[in-house]
C-alpha positions in Angstrom: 9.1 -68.6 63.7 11.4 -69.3 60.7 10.2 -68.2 57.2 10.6 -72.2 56.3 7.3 -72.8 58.0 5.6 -70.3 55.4 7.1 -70.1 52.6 8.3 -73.9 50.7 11.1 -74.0 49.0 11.3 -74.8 45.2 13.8 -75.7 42.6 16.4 -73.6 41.7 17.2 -75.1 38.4 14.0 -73.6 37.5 14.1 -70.1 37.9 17.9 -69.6 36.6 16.2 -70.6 33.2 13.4 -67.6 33.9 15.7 -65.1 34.3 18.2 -65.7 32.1 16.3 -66.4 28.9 16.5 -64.6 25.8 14.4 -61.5 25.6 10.7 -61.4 23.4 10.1 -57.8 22.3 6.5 -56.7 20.9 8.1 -55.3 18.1 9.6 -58.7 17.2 6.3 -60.2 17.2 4.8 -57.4 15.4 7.6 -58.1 12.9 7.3 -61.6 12.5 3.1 -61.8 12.1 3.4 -58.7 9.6 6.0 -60.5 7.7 3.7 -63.3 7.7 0.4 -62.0 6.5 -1.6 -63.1 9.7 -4.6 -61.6 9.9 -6.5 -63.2 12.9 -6.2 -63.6 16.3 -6.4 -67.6 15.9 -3.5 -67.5 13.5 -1.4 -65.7 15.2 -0.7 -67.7 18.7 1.5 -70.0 17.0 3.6 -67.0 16.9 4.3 -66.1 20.1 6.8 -69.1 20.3 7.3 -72.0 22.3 8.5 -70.2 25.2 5.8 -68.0 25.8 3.5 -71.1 24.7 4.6 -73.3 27.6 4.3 -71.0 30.6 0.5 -70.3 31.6 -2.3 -70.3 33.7 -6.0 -69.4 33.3 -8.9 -67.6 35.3 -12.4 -68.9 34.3 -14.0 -65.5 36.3 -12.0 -62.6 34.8 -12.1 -59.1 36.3 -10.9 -57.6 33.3 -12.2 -56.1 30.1 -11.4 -59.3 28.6 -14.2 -61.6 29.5 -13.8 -65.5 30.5 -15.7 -68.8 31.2 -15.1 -71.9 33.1 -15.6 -73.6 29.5 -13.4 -70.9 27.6 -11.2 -69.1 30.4 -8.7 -66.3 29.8 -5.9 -67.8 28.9 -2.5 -65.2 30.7 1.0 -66.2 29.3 4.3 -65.3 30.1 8.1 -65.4 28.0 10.6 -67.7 30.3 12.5 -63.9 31.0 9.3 -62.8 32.4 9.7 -59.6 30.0 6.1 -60.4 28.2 3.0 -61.3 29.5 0.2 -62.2 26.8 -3.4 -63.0 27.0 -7.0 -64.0 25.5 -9.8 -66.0 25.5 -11.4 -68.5 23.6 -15.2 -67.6 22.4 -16.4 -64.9 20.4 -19.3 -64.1 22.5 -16.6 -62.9 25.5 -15.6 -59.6 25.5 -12.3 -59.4 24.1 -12.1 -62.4 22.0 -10.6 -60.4 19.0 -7.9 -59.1 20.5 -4.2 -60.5 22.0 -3.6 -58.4 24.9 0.2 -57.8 25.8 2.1 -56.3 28.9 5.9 -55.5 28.4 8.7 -54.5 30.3 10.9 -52.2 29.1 13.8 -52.7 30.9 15.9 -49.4 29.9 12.9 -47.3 31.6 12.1 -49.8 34.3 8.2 -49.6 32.5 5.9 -51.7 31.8 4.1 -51.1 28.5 0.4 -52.1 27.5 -0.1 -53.2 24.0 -3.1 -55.3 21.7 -3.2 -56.7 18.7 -6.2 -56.3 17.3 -8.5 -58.5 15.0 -10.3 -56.1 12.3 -12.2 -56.7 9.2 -8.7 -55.7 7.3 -6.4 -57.8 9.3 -4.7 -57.1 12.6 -3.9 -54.0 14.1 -1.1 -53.5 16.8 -1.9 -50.3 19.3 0.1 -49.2 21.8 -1.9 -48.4 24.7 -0.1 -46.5 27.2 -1.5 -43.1 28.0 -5.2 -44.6 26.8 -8.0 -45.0 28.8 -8.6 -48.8 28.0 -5.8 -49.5 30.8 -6.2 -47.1 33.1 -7.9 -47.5 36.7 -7.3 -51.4 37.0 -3.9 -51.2 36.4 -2.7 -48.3 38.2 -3.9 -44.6 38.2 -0.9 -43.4 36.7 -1.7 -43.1 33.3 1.8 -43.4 31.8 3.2 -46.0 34.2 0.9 -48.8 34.9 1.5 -52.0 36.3 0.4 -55.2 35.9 -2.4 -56.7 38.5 -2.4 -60.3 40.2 -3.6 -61.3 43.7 -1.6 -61.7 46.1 -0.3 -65.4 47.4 -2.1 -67.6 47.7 -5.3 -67.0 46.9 -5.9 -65.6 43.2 -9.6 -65.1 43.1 -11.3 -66.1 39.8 -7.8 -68.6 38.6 -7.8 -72.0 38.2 -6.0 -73.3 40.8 -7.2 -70.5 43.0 -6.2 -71.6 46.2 -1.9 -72.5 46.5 -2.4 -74.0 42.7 -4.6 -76.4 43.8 -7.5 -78.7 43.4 -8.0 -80.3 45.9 -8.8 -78.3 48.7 -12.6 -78.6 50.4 -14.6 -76.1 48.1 -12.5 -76.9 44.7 -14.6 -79.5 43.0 -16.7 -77.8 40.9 -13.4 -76.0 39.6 -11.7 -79.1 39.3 -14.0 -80.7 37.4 -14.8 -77.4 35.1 -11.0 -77.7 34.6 -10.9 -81.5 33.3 -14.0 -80.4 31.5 -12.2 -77.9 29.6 -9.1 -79.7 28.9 -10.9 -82.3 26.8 -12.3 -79.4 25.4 -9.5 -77.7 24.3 -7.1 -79.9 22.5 -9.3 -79.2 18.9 -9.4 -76.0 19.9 -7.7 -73.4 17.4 -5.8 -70.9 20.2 -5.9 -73.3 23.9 -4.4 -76.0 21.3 -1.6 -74.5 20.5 -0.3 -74.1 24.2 2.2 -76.9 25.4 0.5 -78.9 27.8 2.8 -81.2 29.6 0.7 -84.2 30.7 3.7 -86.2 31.2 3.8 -84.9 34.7 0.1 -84.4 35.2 -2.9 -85.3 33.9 -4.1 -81.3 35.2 -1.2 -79.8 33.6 0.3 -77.3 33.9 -1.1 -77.8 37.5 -0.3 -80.6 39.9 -2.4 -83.5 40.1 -0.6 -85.0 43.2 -1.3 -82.7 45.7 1.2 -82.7 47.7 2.3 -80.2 50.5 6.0 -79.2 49.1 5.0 -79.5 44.6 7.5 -78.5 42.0 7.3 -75.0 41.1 6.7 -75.7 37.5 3.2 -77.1 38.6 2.3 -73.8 40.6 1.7 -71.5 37.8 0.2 -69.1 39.7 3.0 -68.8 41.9 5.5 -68.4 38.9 3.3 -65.9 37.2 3.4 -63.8 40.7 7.7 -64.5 40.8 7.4 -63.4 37.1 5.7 -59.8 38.1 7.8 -59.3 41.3 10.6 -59.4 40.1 9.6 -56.4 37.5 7.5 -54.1 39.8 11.1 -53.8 42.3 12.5 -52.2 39.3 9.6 -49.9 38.7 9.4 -49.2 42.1 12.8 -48.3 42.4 13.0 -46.5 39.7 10.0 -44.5 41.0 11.9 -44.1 44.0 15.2 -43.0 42.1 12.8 -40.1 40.2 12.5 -38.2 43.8 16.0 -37.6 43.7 19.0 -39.2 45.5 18.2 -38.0 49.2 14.6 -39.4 49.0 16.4 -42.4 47.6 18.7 -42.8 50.6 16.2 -42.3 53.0 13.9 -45.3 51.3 16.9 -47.4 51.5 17.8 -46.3 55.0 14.2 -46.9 56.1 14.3 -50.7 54.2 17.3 -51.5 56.0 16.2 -50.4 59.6 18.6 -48.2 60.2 18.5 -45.9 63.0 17.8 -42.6 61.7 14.9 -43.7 59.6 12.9 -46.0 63.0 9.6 -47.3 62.1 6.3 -45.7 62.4 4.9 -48.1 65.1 1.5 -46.2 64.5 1.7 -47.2 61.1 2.8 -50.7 61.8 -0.2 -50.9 64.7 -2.9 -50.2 61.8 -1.6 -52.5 59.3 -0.9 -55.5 61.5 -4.5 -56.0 61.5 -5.2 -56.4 57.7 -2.1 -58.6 57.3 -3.7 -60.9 59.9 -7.6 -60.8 58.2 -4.9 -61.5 54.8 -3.2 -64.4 56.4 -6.1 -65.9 58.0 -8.7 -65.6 54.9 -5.8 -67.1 52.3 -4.2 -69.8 54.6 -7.1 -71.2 57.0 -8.4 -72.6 54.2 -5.4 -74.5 53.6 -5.2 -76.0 57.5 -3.2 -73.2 58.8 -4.2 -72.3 62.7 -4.6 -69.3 64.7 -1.3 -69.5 66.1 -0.2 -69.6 62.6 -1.6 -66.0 61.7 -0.4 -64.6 64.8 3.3 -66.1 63.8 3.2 -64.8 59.9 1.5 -61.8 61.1 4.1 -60.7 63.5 7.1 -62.0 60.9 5.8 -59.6 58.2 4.2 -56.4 60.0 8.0 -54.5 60.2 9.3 -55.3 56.6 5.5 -54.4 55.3 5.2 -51.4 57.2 9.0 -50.0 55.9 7.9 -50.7 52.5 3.9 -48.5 53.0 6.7 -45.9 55.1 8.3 -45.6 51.9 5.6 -44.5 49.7 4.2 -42.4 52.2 7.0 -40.4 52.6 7.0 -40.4 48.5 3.6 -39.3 48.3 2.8 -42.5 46.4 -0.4 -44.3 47.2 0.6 -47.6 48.4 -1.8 -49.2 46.3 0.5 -48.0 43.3 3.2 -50.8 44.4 0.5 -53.6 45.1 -0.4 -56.0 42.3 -3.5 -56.5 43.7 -6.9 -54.5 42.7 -7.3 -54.3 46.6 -6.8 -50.4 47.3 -6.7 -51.3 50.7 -4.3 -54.4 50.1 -2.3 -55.2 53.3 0.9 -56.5 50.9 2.6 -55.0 48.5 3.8 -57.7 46.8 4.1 -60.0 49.6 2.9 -62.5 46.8 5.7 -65.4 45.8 8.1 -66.6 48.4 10.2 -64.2 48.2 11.2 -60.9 51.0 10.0 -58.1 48.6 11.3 -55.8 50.9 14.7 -57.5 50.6 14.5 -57.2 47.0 13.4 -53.8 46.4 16.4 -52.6 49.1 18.7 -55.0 47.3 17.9 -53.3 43.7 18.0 -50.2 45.2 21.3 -50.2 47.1 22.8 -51.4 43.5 22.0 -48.6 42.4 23.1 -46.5 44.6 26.4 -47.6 44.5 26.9 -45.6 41.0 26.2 -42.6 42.9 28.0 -43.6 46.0 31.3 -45.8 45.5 31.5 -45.8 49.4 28.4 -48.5 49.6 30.7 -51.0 46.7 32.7 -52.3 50.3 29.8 -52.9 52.0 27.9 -54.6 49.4 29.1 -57.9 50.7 29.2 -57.2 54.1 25.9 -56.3 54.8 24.2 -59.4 52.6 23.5 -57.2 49.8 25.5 -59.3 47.4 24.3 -62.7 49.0 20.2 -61.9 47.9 21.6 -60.8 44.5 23.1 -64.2 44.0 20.5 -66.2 45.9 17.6 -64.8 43.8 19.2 -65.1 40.4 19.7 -69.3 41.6 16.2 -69.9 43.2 17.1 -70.1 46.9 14.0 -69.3 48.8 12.6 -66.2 51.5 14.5 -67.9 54.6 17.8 -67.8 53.2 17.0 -64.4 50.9 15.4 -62.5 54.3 18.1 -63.7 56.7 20.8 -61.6 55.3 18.8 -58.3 55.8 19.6 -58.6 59.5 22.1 -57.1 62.0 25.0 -56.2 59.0 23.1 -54.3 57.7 23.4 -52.1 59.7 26.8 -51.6 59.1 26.1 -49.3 55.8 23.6 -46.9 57.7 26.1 -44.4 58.7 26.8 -43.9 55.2 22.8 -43.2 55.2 22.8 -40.2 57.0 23.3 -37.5 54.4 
């Protein structure tokens, strides 16, 4: 089964812009509402810019401290780089709703930091809040390396848009209409205002009110915000990797690639092939996906999936640590856009490596390495970005065997 029949592919245009857009840092915007004199929560969304202003989506259940409604949902926002993700609500009775809460990536460390801005009787206060126990357990149980946490595709429980960014799936309507609800709603309202709704291209924006089985992937922000994420927790990962030394590092990217001295745990793959077909089955049947379906996506992702849970195994890292999801049993890890995360991790990885080892720099093009470098900075989707990782790659594994 090609990866075409799962995964649809979007425009490329789009994502270049995403990855290549300047850089927000917290303490700019701590800079710039200090500067200012802002002293509430309201006030202060103008600030984050247009940028971060026009990419967004919003869950009307929330599982987080910060509470949400269908009326006045938790607003999450992300800067076009994907290097700041911001968030609140909209009603002072929901938990939360004095406060900006802010996720950044620091890309030096390969971290993400946790950060709020908080609204006090004096005006706001900015806390950093890595190492505090506000963030940890939902985002990780690492205390000073936490992660960010969304569902995995395509079903984000308690979003708008839950289901594929849609609204029109059987079992949608009362979220559909909550959504229209709130939209008229919002546009006197002093923060949901102030976001740059585009309802020149639909009337549900910033989702699609079309429907249609291929959509734009500027009208699947859910899917963006998950692209967004991904691409950040490789470099954690591999970074986490990278902090076991170089000969753990080798052997993770021996096992990603396939190589022959690292084989696959077939017991391992045997007890996750199950869970990826109870994932594939409860977030795609909905969706008009049959049983021959699961069997096809199941059997395409148990090998890569189980090479990334070998990984952390062998690290010692709970494989809930690389997963997005609140799931601690999560059959993915990070199997959420439409892209190979396996192929991406390796790819970051064996770049890396290369400082340490000049004798990979010949291979990089040989063994596709270089092609899912330049195919994921220009949008192209999983089939082309997972083909690559096939037979030549095999051709760097004997310079895998130290």
């Amino acid at each position: 089964m090609k990866r075409a029949r799962f995964f649809i592919t979007f425009a490329a245009a789009f994502l270049v812009a995403s990855l290549t857009h300047g850089a927000e840092r917290f303490d700019q915007l701590q800079g710039r509402l200090e500067a200012a004199g802002v002293k509430t929560v309201d006030a202060a969304i103008p600030f984050l810019g247009e940028d971060i202003l026009s990419n967004f989506t919003f869950m009307h259940t929330s599982r987080s401290i910060q509470g949400a409604s269908p009326e006045y949902p938790r607003a999450i926002l992300w800067s076009g780089d994907s290097k700041m993700l911001v968030s609140f609500n909209g009603h002072s009775s929901l938990d939360g709703n004095d406060r900006l809460e802010i996720i950044e990536f620091n890309d030096g460390e390969a971290r993400f930091e946790f950060h709020t801005v908080n609204q006090t009787p004096d005006g706001l206060v900015f806390q950093n809040e890595n190492g505090t126990q506000n963030c940890f357990g939902c985002h990780g149980m690492i205390s000073d390396d936490l992660k960010p946490v969304w569902d995995v595709y395509q079903v984000w429980r308690g979003a708008y848009g839950a289901n594929n960014d849609r609204m029109d799936l059987p079992g949608s309507e009362k979220a559909k209409n909550d959504y229209v609800s709130f939209l008229n709603s919002s546009k006197d309202h002093p923060r949901y205002s102030k976001l740059k709704f585009d309802f020149t291209k639909s009337t549900l924006s910033p989702f699609s009110d079309r429907f249609e089985t291929s959509m734009d992937l500027d009208q699947q922000p859910n899917m963006r915000l998950g692209i967004v994420i991904n691409r950040l927790a490789a470099k954690r990962i591999v970074r986490q990797i990278r902090e076991r030394g170089e000969p753990a590092a080798i052997k993770a990217l021996s096992t990603l690639m396939a190589c022959p001295q690292t084989p696959l745990d077939e017991t391992l793959q045997a007890a996750i092939e199950p869970r990826i077909s109870t994932w594939i089955s409860r977030t795609h049947t909905p969706v008009g996906y049959d049983q021959d379906f699961v069997n096809g996506i199941t059997s395409l992702l148990a090998a890569p999936m189980t090479r990334l849970f070998q990984v952390a195994r062998d690290l010692e890292i709970p494989n809930h640590e690389w997963a997005t999801t609140q799931e601690k049993n999560s059959n993915t890890i990070f199997e959420g856009t439409r892209f190979p995360f396996d192929a991406i991790v390796a790819h970051e990885l064996y770049e890396q490596l290369m400082q340490s080892m000049p004798e990979l720099r010949p291979m990089y093009s040989r063994t596709g390495f270089k092609d899912i470098g330049d195919k994921s900075k220009t949008g192209h989707d999983a089939d082309s970005l997972g083909a690559v990782l096939g037979e030549s790659s095999l051709l760097a594994c004997p310079l895998l065997k130290r």
